[in-house]
N, CA, C and O atoms as a GROMACS GRO file, in nm:
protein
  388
    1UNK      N    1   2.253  -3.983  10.791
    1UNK     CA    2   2.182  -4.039  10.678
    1UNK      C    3   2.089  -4.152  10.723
    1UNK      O    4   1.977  -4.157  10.672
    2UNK      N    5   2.116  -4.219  10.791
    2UNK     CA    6   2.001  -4.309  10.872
    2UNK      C    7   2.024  -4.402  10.776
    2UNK      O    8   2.111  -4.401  10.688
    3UNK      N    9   1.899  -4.524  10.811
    3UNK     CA   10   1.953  -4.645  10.684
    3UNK      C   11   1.782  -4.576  10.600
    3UNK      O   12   1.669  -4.620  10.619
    4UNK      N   13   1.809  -4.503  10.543
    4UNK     CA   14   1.660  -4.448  10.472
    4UNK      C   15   1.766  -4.505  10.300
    4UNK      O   16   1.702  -4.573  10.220
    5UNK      N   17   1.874  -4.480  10.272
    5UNK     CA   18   1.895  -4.513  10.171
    5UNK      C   19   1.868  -4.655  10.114
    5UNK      O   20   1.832  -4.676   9.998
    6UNK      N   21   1.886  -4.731  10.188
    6UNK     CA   22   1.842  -4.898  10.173
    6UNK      C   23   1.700  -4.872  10.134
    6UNK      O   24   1.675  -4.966  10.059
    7UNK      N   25   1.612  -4.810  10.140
    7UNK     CA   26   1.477  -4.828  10.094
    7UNK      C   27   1.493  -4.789   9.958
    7UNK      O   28   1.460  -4.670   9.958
    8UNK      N   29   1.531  -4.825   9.824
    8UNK     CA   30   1.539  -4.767   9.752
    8UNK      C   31   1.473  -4.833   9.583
    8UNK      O   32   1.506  -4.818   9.466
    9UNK      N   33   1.361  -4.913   9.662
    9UNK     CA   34   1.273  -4.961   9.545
    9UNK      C   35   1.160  -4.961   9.571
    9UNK      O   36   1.098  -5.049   9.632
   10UNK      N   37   1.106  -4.830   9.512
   10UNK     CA   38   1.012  -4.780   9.473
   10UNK      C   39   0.919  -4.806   9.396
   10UNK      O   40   0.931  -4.859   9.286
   11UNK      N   41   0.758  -4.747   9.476
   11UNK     CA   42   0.659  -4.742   9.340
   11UNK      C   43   0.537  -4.641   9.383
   11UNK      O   44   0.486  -4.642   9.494
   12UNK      N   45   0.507  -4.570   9.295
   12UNK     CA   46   0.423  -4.463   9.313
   12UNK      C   47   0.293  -4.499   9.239
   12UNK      O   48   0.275  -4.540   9.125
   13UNK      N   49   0.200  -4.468   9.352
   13UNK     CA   50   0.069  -4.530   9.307
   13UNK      C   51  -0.008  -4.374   9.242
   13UNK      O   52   0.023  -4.258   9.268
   14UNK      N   53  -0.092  -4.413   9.170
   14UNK     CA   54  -0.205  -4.294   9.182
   14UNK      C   55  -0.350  -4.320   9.216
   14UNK      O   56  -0.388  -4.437   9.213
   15UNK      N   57  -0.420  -4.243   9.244
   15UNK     CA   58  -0.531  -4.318   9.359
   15UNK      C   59  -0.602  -4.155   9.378
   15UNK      O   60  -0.537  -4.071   9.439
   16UNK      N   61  -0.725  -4.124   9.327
   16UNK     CA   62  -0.776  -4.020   9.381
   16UNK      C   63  -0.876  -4.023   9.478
   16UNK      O   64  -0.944  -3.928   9.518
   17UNK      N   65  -0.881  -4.169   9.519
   17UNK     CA   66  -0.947  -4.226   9.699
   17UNK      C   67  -0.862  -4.218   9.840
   17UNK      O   68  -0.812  -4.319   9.890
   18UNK      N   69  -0.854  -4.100   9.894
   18UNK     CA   70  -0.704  -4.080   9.989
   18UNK      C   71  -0.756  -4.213  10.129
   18UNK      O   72  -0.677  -4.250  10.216
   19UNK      N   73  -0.877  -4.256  10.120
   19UNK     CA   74  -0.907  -4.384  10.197
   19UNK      C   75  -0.831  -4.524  10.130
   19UNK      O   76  -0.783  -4.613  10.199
   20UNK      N   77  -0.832  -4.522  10.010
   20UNK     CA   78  -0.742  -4.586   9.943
   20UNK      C   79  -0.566  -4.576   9.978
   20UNK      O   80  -0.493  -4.669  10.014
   21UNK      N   81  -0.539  -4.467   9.961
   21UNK     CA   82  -0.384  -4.392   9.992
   21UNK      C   83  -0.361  -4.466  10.170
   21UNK      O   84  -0.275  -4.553  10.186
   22UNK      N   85  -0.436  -4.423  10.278
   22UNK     CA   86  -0.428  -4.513  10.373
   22UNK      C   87  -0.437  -4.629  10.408
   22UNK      O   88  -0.391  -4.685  10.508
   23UNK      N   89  -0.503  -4.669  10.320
   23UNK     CA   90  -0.483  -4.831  10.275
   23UNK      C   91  -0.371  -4.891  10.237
   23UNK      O   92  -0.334  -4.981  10.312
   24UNK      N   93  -0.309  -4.869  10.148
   24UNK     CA   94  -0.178  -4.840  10.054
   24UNK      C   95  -0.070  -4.849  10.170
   24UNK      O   96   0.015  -4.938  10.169
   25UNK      N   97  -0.077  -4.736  10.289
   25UNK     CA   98   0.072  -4.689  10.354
   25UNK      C   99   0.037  -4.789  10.479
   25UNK      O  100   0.143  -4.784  10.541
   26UNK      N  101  -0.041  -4.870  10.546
   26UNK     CA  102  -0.062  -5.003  10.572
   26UNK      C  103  -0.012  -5.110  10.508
   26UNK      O  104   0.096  -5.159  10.543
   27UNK      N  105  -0.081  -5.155  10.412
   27UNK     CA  106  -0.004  -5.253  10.319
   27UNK      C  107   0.152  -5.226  10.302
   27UNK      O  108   0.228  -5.321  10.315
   28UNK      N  109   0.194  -5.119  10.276
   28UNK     CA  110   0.354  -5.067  10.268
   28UNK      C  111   0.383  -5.142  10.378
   28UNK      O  112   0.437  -5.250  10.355
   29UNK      N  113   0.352  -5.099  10.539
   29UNK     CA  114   0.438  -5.092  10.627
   29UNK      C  115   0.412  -5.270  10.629
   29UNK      O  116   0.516  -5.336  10.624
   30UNK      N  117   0.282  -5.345  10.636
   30UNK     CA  118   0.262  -5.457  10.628
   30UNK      C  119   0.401  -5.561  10.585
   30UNK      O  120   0.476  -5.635  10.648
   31UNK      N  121   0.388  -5.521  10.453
   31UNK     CA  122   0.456  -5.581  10.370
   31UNK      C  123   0.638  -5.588  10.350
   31UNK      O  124   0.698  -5.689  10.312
   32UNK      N  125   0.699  -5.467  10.383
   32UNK     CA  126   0.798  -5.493  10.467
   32UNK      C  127   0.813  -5.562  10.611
   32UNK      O  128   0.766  -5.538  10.722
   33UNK      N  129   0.902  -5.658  10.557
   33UNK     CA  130   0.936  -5.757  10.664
   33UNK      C  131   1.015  -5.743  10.761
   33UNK      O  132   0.998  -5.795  10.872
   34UNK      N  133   1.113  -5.671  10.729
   34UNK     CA  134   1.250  -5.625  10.821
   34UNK      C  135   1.264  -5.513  10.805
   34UNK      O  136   1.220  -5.440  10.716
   35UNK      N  137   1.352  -5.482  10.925
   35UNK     CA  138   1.392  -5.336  10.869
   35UNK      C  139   1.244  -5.220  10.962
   35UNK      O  140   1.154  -5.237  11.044
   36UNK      N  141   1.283  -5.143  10.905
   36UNK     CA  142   1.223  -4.997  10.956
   36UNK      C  143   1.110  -5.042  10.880
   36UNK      O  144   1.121  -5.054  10.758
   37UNK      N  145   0.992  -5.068  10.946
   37UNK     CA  146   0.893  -5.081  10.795
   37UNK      C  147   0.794  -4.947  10.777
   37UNK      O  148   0.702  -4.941  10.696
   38UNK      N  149   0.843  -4.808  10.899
   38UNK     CA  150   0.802  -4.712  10.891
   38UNK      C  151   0.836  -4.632  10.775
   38UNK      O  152   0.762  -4.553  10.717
   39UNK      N  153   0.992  -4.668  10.737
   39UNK     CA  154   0.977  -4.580  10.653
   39UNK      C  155   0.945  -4.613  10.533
   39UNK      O  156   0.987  -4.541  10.443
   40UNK      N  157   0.844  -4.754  10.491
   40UNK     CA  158   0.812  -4.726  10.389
   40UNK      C  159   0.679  -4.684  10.290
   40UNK      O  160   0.638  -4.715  10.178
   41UNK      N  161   0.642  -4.602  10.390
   41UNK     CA  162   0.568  -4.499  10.410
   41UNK      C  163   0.581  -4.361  10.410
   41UNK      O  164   0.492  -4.280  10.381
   42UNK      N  165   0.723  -4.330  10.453
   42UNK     CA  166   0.702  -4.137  10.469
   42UNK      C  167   0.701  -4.074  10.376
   42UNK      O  168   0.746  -4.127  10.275
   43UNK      N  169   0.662  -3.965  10.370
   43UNK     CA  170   0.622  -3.881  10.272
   43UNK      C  171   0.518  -3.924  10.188
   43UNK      O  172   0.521  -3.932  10.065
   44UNK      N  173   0.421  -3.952  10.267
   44UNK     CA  174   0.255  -4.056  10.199
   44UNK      C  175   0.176  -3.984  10.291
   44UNK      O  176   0.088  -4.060  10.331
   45UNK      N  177   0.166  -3.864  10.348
   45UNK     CA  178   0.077  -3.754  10.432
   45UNK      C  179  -0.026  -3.695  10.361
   45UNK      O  180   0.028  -3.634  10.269
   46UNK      N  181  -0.179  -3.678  10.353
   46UNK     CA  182  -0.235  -3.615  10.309
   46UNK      C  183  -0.181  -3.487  10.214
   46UNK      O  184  -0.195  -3.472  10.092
   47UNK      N  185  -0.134  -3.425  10.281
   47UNK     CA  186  -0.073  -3.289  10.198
   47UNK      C  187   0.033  -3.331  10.085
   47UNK      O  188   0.047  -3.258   9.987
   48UNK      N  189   0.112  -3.456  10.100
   48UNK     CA  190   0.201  -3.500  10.000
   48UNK      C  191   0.106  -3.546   9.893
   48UNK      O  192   0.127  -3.511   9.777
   49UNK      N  193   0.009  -3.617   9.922
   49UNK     CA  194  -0.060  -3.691   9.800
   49UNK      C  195  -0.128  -3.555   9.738
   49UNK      O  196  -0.154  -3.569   9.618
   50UNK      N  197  -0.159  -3.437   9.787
   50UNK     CA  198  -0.230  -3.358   9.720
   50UNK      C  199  -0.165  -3.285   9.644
   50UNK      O  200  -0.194  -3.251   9.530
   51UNK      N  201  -0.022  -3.244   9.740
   51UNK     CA  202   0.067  -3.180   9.638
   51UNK      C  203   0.117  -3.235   9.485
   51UNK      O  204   0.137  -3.176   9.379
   52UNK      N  205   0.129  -3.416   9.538
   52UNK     CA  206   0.183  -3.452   9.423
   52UNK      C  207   0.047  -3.491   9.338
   52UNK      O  208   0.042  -3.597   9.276
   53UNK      N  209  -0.007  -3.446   9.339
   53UNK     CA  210  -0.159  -3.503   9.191
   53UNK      C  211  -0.180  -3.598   9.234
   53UNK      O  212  -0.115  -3.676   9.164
   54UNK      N  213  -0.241  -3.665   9.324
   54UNK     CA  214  -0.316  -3.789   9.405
   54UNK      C  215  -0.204  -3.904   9.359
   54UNK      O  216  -0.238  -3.985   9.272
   55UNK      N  217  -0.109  -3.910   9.401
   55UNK     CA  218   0.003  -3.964   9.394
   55UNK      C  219   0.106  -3.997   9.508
   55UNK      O  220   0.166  -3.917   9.578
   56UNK      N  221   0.111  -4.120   9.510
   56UNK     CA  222   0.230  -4.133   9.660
   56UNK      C  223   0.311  -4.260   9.599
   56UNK      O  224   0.285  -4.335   9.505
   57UNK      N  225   0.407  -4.255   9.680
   57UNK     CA  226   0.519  -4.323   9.660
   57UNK      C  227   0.583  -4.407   9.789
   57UNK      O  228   0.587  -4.350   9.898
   58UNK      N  229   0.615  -4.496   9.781
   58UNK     CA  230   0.610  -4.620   9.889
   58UNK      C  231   0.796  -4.642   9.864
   58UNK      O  232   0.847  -4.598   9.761
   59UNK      N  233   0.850  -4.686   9.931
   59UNK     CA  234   1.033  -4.744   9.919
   59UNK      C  235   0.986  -4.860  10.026
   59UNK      O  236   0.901  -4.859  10.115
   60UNK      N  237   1.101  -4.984   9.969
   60UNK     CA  238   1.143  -5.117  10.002
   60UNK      C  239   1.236  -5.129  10.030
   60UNK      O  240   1.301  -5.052   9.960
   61UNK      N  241   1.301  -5.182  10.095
   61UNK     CA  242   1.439  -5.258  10.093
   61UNK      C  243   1.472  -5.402   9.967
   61UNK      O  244   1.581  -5.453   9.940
   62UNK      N  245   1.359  -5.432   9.921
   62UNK     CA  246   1.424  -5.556   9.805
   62UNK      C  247   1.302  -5.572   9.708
   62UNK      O  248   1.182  -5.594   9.729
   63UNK      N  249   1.362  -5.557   9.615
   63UNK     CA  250   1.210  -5.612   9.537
   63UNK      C  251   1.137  -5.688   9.545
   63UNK      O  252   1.046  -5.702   9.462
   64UNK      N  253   1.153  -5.758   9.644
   64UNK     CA  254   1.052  -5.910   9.691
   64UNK      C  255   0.944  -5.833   9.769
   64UNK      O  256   0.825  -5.865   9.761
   65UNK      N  257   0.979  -5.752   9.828
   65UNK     CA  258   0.876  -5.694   9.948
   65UNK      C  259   0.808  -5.569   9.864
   65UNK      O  260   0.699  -5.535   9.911
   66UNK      N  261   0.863  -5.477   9.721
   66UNK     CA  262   0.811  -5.422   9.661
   66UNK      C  263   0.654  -5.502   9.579
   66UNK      O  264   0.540  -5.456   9.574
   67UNK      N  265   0.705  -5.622   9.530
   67UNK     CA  266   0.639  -5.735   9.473
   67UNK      C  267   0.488  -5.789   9.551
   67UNK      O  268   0.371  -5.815   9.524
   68UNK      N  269   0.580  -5.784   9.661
   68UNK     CA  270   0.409  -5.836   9.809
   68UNK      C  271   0.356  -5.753   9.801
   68UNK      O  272   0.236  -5.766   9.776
   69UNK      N  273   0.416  -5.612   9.817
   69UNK     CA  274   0.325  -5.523   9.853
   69UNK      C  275   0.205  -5.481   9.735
   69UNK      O  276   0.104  -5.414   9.750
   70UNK      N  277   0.256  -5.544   9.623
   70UNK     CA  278   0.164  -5.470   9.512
   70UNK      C  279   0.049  -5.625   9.514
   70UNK      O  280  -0.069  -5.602   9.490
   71UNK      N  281   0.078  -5.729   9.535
   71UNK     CA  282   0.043  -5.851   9.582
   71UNK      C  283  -0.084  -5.845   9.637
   71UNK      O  284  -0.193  -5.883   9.593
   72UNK      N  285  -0.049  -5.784   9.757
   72UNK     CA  286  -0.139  -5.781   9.839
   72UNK      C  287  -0.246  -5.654   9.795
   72UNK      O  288  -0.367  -5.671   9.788
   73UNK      N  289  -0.195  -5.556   9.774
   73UNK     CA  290  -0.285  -5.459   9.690
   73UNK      C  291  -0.401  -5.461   9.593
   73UNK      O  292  -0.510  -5.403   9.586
   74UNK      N  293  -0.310  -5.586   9.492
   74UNK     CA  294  -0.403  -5.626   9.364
   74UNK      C  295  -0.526  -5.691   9.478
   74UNK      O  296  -0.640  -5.645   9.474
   75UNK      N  297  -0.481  -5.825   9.598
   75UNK     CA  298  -0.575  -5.872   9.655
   75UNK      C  299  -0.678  -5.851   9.683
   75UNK      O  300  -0.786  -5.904   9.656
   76UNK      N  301  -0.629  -5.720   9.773
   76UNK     CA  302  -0.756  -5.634   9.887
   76UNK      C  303  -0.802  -5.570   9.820
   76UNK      O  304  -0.917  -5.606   9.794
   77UNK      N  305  -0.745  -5.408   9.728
   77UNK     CA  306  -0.850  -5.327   9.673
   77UNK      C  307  -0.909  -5.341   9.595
   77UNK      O  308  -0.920  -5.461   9.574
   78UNK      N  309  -0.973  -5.274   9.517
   78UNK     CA  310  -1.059  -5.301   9.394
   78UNK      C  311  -0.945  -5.210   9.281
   78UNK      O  312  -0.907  -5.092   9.283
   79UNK      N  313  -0.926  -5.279   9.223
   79UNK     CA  314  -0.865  -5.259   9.128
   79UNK      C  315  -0.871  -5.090   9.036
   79UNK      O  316  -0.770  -5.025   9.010
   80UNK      N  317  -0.979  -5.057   9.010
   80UNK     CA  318  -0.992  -4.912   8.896
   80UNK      C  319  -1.022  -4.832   9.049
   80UNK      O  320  -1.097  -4.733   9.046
   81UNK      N  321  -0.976  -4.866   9.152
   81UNK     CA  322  -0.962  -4.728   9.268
   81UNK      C  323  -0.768  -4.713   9.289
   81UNK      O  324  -0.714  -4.665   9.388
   82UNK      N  325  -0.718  -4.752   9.201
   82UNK     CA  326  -0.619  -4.741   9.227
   82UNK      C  327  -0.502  -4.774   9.091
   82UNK      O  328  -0.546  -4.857   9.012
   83UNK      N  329  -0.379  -4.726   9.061
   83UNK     CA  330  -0.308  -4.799   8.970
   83UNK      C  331  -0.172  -4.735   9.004
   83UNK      O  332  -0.144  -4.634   9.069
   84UNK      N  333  -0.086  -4.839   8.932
   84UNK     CA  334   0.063  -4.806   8.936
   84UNK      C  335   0.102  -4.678   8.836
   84UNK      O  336   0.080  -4.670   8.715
   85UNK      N  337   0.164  -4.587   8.918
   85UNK     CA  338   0.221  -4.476   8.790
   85UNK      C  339   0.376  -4.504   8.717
   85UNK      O  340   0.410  -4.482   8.601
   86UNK      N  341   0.472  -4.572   8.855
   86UNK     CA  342   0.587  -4.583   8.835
   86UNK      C  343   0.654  -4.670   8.881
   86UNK      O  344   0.581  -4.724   8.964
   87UNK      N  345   0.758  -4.724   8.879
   87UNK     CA  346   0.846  -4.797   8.964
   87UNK      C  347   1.006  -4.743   8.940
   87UNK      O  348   1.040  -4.656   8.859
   88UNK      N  349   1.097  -4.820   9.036
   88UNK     CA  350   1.225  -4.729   9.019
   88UNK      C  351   1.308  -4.890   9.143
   88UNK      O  352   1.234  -4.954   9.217
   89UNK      N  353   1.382  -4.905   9.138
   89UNK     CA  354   1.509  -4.980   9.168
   89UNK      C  355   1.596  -4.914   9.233
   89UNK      O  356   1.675  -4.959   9.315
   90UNK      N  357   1.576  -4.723   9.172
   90UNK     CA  358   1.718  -4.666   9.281
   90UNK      C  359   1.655  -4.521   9.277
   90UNK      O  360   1.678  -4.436   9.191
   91UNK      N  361   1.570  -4.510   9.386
   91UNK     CA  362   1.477  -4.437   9.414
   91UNK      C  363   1.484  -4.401   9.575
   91UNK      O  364   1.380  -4.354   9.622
   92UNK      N  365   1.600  -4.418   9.669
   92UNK     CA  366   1.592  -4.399   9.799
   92UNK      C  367   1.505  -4.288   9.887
   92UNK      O  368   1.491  -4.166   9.878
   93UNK      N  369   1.464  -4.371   9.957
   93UNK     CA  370   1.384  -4.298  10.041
   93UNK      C  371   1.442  -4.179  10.098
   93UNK      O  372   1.564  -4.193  10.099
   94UNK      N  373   1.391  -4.017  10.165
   94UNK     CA  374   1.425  -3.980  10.253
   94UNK      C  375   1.359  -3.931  10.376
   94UNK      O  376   1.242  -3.957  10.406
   95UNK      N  377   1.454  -3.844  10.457
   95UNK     CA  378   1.354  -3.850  10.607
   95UNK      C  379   1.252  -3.744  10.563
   95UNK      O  380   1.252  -3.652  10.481
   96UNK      N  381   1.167  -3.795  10.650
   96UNK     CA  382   1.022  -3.691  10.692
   96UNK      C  383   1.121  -3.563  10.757
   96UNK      O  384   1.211  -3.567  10.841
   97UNK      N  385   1.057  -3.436  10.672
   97UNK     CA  386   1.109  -3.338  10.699
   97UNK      C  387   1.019  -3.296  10.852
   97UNK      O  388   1.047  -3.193  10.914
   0.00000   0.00000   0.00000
């Protein structure tokens, strides 16, 4: 099981700028502090965002680092290239198949 379950606060952006979406899985890994900060990113692959309707989904280990990350988001991007669809508290990550 790996420690992928500890990532388990979530938020799924929608974004039909996939230069945006790579922006996004930067800031993710950025913004986790500890920890694996890879995985809070996987399953954020071109083909995932297309499958899911220009949609990706990011996992944290604490809501503080869920919080930065949207932080830093509001900062850098421009705002109407991007928005929150969801959030979740018990949403664990899993592995890249």
């Amino acid at each position: 099981m790996g420690e992928h379950y500890k990532y388990k606060f979530s938020i799924t952006v929608l974004s039909s700028d996939l230069a945006v979406v790579h922006c996004l899985r930067s800031l993710s890994q950025f913004s986790q502090k500890t920890g694996n900060n890879r995985i809070t990113w996987g399953n954020t692959k071109e083909s995932d965002w297309k499958r899911d309707g220009n949609k990706v989904t990011f996992r944290f280990t604490t809501p503080e680092y869920r919080k930065g990350f949207i932080k830093e988001a509001e900062r850098l991007l421009p705002k109407n290239l991007w928005e929150i669809y969801t959030k979740s508290d018990n949403d664990p990550a899993k592995p890249a198949k």
